[in-house]
C-alpha positions as CSV (number, residue, x, y, z in Angstrom):
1,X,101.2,160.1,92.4
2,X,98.6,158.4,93.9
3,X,98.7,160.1,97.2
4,X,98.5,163.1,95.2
5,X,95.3,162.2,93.6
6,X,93.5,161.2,96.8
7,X,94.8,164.4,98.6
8,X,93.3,166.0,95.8
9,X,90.2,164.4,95.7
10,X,89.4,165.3,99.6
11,X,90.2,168.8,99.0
12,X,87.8,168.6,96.3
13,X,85.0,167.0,97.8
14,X,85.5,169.3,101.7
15,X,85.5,172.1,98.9
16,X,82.4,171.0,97.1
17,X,80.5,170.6,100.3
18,X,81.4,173.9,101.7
19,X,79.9,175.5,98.7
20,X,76.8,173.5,98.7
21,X,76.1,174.1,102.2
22,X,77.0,178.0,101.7
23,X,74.2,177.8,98.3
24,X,71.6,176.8,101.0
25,X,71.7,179.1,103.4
26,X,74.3,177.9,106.1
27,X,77.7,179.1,107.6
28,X,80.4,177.0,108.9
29,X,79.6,178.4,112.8
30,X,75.6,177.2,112.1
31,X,77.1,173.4,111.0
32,X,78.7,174.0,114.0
33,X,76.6,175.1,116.7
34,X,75.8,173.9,120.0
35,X,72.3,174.1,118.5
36,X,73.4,171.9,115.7
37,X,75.1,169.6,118.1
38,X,72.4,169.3,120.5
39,X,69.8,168.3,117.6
40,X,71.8,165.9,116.8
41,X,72.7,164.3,120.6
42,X,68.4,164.3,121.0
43,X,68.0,161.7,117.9
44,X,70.9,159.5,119.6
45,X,70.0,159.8,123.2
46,X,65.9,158.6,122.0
47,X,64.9,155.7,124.1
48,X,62.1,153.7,121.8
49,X,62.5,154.6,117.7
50,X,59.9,154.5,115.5
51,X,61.4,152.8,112.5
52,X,60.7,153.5,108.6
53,X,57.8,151.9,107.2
54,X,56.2,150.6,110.2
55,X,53.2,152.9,108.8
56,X,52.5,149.9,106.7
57,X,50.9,146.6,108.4
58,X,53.3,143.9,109.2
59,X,55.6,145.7,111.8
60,X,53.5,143.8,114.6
61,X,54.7,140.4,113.0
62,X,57.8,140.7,113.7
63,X,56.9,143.2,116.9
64,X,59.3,146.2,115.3
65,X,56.5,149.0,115.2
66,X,58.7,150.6,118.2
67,X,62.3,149.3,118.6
68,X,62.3,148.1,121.5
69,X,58.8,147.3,121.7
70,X,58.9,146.7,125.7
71,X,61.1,148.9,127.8
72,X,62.2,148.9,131.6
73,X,62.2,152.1,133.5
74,X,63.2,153.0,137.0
75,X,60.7,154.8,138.6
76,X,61.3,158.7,137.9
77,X,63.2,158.0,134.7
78,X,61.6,159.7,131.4
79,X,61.4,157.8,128.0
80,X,62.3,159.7,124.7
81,X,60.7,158.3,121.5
82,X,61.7,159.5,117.8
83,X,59.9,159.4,114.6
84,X,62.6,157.9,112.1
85,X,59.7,157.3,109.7
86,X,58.0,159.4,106.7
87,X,55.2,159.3,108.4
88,X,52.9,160.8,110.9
89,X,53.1,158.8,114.5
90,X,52.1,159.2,118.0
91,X,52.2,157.5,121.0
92,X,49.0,157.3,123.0
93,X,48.9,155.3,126.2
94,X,46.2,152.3,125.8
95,X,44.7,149.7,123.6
96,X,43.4,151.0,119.9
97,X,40.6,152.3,119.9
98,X,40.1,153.3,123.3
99,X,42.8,155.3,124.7
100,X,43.2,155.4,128.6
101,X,44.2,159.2,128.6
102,X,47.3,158.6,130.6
103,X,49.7,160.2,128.1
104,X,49.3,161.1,124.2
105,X,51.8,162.6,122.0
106,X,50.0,164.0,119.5
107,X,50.7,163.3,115.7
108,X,54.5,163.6,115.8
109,X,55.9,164.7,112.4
110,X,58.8,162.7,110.7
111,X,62.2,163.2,113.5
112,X,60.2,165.0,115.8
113,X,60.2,163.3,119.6
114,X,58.2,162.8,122.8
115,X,59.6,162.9,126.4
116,X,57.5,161.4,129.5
117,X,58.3,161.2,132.4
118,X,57.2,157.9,134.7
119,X,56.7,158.7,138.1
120,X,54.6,155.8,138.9
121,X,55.0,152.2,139.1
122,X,53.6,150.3,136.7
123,X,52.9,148.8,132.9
124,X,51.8,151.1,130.7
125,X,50.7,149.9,127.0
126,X,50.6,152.7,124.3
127,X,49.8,152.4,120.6
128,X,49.7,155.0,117.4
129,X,46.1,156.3,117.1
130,X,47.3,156.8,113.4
131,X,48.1,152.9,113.2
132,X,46.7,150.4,115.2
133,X,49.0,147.5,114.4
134,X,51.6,149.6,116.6
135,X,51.7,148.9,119.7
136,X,54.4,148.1,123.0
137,X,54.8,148.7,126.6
138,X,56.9,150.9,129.2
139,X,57.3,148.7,132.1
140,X,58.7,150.7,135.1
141,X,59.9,149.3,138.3
């Protein structure tokens, strides 16, 4: 009886979700994509995250405004960073306020991410123009 009820109960719920997803627009083969996939492997292959809430001061205290906040690079690797925050980001090579003009992202919306490639050895500070409590280095060797 019981494995009855839970058999019914996934059916239920795989049955619910189909229909919800099909209400907003999207067919099994989008869920399914290579598209869809490959969105998904570019949030878990980011390098450096930009947490939730680090829009707020206090991140620096515990130095979590980009997880990690220091990160070693071979020379010719690239660096991904995400926005996992609500908020508006970037990442601007420098000290706040006074950029150096080595690399800037931009604002990046929420989920949106930033590539760079580091071709020269170095340390390179960055910060987010948007929030200058943020701040953390790629160190490439």
């Amino acid at each position: 009886m019981i494995k009855k009820i839970i058999t019914i109960a996934i059916i239920l719920g795989i049955s619910i979700s189909i229909i919800g997803l099909s209400l907003f627009g999207y067919s099994s083969e989008e869920i399914n994509s290579e598209e869809t996939k490959t969105k998904v492997e570019e949030i878990v292959k980011a390098d450096v995250i930009i947490p939730i809430k680090v829009s707020r001061p206090g991140c620096d205290i515990e130095d979590i405004c980009y997880i990690p906040s220091n990160i070693i690079v071979e020379k010719g690797k690239s660096v991904t960073w995400i926005n996992e925050d609500s908020s508006f980001h970037s990442v601007t090579s420098g000290f706040y306020p006074e950029p150096s003009g080595l690399f800037d992202s931009g604002h990046l919306d929420p989920y949106q991410s930033y590539t760079l490639s580091f071709d020269e050895y170095g340390v390179y500070d960055y910060f987010c123009t948007l929030h200058p409590w943020m701040k953390a280095q790629v160190i490439v060797e």
